[in-house]
C-alpha positions as CSV (number, residue, x, y, z in Angstrom):
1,X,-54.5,-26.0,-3.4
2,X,-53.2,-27.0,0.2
3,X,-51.7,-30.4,-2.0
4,X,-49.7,-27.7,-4.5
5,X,-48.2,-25.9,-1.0
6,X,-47.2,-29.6,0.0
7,X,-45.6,-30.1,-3.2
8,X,-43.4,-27.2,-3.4
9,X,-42.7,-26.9,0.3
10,X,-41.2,-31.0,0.0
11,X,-39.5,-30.0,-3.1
12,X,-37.3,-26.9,-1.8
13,X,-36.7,-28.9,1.6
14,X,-35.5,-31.9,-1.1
15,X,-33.0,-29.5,-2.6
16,X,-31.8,-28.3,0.7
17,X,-31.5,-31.6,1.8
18,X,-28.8,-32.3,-1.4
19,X,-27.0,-28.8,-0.7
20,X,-26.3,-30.3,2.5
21,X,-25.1,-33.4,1.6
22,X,-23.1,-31.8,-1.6
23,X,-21.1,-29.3,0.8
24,X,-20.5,-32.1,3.1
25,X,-18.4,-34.0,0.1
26,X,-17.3,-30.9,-0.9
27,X,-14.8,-29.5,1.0
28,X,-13.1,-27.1,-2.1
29,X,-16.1,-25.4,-2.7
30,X,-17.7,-22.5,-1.4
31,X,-21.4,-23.4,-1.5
32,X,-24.2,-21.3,-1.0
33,X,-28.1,-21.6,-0.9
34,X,-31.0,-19.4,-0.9
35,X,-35.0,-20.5,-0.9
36,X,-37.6,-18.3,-1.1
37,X,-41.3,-19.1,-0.5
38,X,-45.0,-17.0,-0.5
39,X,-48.3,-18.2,-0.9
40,X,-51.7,-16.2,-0.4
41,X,-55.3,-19.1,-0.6
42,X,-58.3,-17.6,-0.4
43,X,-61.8,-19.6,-0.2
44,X,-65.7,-18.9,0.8
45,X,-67.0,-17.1,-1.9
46,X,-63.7,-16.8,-4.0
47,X,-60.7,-19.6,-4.3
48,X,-57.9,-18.3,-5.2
49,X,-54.4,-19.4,-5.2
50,X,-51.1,-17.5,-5.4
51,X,-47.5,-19.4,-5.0
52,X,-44.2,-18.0,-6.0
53,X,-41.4,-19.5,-5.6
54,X,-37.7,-19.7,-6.3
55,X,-34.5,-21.2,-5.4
56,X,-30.6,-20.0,-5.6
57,X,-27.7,-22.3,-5.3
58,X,-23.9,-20.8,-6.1
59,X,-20.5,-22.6,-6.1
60,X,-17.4,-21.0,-6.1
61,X,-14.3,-22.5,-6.7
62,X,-10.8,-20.4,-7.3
63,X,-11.5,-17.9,-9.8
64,X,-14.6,-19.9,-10.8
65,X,-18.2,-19.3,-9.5
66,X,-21.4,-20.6,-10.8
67,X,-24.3,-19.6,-10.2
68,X,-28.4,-22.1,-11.0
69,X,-31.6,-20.4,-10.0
70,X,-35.0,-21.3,-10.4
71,X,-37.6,-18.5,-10.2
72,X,-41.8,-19.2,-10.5
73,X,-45.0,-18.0,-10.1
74,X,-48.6,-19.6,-10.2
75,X,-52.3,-18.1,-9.8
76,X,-55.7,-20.0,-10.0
77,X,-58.9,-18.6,-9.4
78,X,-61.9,-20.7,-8.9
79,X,-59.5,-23.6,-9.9
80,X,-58.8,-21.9,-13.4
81,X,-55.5,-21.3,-13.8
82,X,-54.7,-17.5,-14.1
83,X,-50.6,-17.3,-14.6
84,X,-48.0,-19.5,-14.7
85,X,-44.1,-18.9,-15.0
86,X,-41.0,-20.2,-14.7
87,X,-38.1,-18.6,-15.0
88,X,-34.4,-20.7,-14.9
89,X,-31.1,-19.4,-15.4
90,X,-27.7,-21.0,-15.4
91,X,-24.3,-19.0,-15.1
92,X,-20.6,-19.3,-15.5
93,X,-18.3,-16.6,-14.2
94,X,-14.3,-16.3,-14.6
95,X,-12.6,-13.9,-12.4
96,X,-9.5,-12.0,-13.7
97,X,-9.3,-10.1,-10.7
98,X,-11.7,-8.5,-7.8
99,X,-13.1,-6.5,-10.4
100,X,-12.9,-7.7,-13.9
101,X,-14.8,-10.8,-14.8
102,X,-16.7,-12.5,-17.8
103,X,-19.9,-14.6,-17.4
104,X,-20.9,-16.7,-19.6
105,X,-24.7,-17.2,-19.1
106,X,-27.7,-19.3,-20.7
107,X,-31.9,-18.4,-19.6
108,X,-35.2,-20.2,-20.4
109,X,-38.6,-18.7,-19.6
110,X,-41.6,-20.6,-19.8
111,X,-44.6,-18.7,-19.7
112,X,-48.0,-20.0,-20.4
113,X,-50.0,-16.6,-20.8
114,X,-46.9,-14.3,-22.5
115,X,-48.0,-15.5,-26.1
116,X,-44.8,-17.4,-26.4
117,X,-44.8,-21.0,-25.8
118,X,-40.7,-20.1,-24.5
119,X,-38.0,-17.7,-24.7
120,X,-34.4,-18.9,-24.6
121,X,-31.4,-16.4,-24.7
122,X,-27.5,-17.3,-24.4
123,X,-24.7,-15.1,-24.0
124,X,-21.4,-13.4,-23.3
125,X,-20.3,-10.6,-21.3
126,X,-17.2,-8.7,-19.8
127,X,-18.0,-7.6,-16.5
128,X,-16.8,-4.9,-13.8
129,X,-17.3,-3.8,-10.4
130,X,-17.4,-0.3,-10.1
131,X,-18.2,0.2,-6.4
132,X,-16.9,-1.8,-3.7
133,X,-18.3,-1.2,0.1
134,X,-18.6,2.4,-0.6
135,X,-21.2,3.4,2.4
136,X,-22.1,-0.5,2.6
137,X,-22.8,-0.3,-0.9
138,X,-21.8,-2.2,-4.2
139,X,-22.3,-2.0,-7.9
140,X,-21.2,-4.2,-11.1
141,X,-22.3,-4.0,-14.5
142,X,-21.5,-6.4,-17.4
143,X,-22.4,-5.7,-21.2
144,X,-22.1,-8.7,-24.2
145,X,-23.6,-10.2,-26.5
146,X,-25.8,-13.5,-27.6
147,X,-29.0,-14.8,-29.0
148,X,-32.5,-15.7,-28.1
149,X,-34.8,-17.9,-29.5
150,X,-38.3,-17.0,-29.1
151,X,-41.0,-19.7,-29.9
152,X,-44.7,-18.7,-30.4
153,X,-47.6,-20.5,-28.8
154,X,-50.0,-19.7,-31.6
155,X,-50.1,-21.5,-34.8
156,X,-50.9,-17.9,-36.4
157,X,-47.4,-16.5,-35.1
158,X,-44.1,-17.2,-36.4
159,X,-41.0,-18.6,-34.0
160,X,-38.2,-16.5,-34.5
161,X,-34.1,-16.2,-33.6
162,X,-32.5,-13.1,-33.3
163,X,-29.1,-11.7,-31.9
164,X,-29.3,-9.8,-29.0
165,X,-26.9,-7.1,-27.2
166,X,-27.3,-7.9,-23.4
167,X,-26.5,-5.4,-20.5
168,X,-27.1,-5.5,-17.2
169,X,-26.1,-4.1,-13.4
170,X,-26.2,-4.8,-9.7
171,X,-26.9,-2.5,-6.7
172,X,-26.9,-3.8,-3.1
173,X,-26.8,-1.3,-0.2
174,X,-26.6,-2.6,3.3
175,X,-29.8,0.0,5.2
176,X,-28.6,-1.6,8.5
177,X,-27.4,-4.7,10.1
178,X,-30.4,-6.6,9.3
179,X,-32.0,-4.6,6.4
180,X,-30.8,-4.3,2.8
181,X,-31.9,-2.8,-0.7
182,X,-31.0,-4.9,-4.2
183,X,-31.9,-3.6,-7.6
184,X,-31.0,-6.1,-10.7
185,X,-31.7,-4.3,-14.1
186,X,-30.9,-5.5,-17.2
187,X,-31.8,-5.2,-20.8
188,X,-31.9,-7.0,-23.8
189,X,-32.0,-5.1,-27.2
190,X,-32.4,-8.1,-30.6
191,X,-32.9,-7.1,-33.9
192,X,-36.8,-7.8,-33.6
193,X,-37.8,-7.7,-30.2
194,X,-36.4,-5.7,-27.1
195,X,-36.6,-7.0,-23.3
196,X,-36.1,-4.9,-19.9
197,X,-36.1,-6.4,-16.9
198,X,-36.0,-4.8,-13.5
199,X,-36.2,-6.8,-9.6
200,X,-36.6,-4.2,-6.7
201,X,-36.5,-5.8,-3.4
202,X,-36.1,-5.1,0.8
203,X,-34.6,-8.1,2.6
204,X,-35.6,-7.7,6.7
205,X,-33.4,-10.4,8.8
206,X,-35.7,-12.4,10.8
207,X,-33.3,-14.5,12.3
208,X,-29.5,-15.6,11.5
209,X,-30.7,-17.7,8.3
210,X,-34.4,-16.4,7.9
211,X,-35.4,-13.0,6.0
212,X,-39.0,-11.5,5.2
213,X,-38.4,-10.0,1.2
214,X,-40.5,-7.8,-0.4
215,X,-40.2,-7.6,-4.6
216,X,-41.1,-6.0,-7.4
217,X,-40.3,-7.4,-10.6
218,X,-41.3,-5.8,-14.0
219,X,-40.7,-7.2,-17.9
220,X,-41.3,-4.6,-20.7
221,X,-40.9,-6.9,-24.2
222,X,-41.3,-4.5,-27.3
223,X,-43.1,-6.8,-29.8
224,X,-45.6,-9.5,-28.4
225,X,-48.1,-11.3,-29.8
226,X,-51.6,-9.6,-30.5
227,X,-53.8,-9.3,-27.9
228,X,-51.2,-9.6,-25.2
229,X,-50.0,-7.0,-22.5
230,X,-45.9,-5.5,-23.3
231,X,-45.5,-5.4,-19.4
232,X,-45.8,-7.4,-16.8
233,X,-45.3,-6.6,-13.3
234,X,-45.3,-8.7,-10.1
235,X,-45.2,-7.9,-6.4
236,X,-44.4,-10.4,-3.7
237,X,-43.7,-11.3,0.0
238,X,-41.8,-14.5,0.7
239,X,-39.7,-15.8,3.4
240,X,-36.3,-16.2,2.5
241,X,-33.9,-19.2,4.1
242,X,-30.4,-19.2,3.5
243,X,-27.3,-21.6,4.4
């Protein structure tokens, strides 16, 4: 388990190693980086192993701004492996103004213990911010459309592709200097099968670049496969690094 922690620790300090670099020979771009890192091992009578994990890098450009993150989890107890997930998403946002926007944005989940070998959605959205450093506060929502193609990891269950309306908003309130509050909801409603998401987190500065984060992260798919759970929820502490 201590060789997993290795692993992911040189990995993140890999990728912030090429941020670097990239921003050095890329003097246009606004470039940003976030990594984000908590691991609980246990042993003696139990062994168990937590990691979560997850990485941010944005680019912005002009009116452009993309946007790559990574986001996984991984339990093993007694050296059976208990959870696994990864969670990727890639975005492209066009800026008409401050507050008008659309974001063009593709997602693939891989979970091992969801029922569903993967779920990949794509879409389209028009965007707005609606509050702008109101009482340190901000809030945008965006609303489109797409698909999502959902593959089964049973031989008994059928893959299937559906459309999918997609809607979505962001909170951020600044508590104080070094404290802030983010909620991220969004929801997904296809023609088969329904998906809510919701991240609640506290961000604590620890230093300039370093921030303790607590989350809590929630899924709640209408139809899953039988014998499987329709939500899932997930708490975490990680350290946060940002430059």
């Amino acid at each position: 388990m201590l060789l997993t922690l290795k692993r992911l620790l040189c990995m993140m300090t890999l990728l912030g190693m090429i941020s670097v670099s990239t921003q050095a020979s890329a003097q246009d771009w606004d470039l940003a980086t976030e990594l984000e890192l908590g691991a609980i091992f246990t042993s003696g009578n139990t062994e168990d192993e937590n990691i979560r994990f997850r990485a941010r890098f944005d680019a912005i450009r002009e009116d452009w701004s993309y946007r790559f993150s990574v986001d996984g989890f991984r339990s093993s107890s007694e050296n059976e492996l208990s959870a696994q997930r990864l969670y990727t998403v890639g975005s492209a946002t066009y800026n008409f103004d401050p507050d008008n926007f659309i974001l063009g944005r593709v997602a693939h989940e891989d979970d091992r213990f969801s029922g569903y070998e993967s779920q990949t959605d794509a879409s389209v959205s028009y965007g707005q911010v609606i509050l702008r450093d109101l009482e340190n506060m901000s809030l945008s929502y965006t609303i489109g459309a797409g698909v999502r193609v959902s593959r089964a990891s049973e031989a008994d269950e059928d893959d299937f592709e559906e459309g999918i309306i997609r809607l979505s908003t962001d909170y951020s309130w600044d508590i104080s200097d070094s404290a802030r509050f983010i909620q991220v909801l969004s929801a997904e409603a296809g023609e088969r099968s329904s998906i809510g998401r919701s991240e609640s987190s506290i961000e604590t500065d620890i230093m300039e670049s370093l921030s303790m984060k607590f989350t809590i992260n929630v899924k709640h798919q209408t139809e899953v496969p039988v014998g499987r759970e329709k939500t899932d929820t997930e708490a975490s502490i990680t350290l946060l690094l940002r430059f």
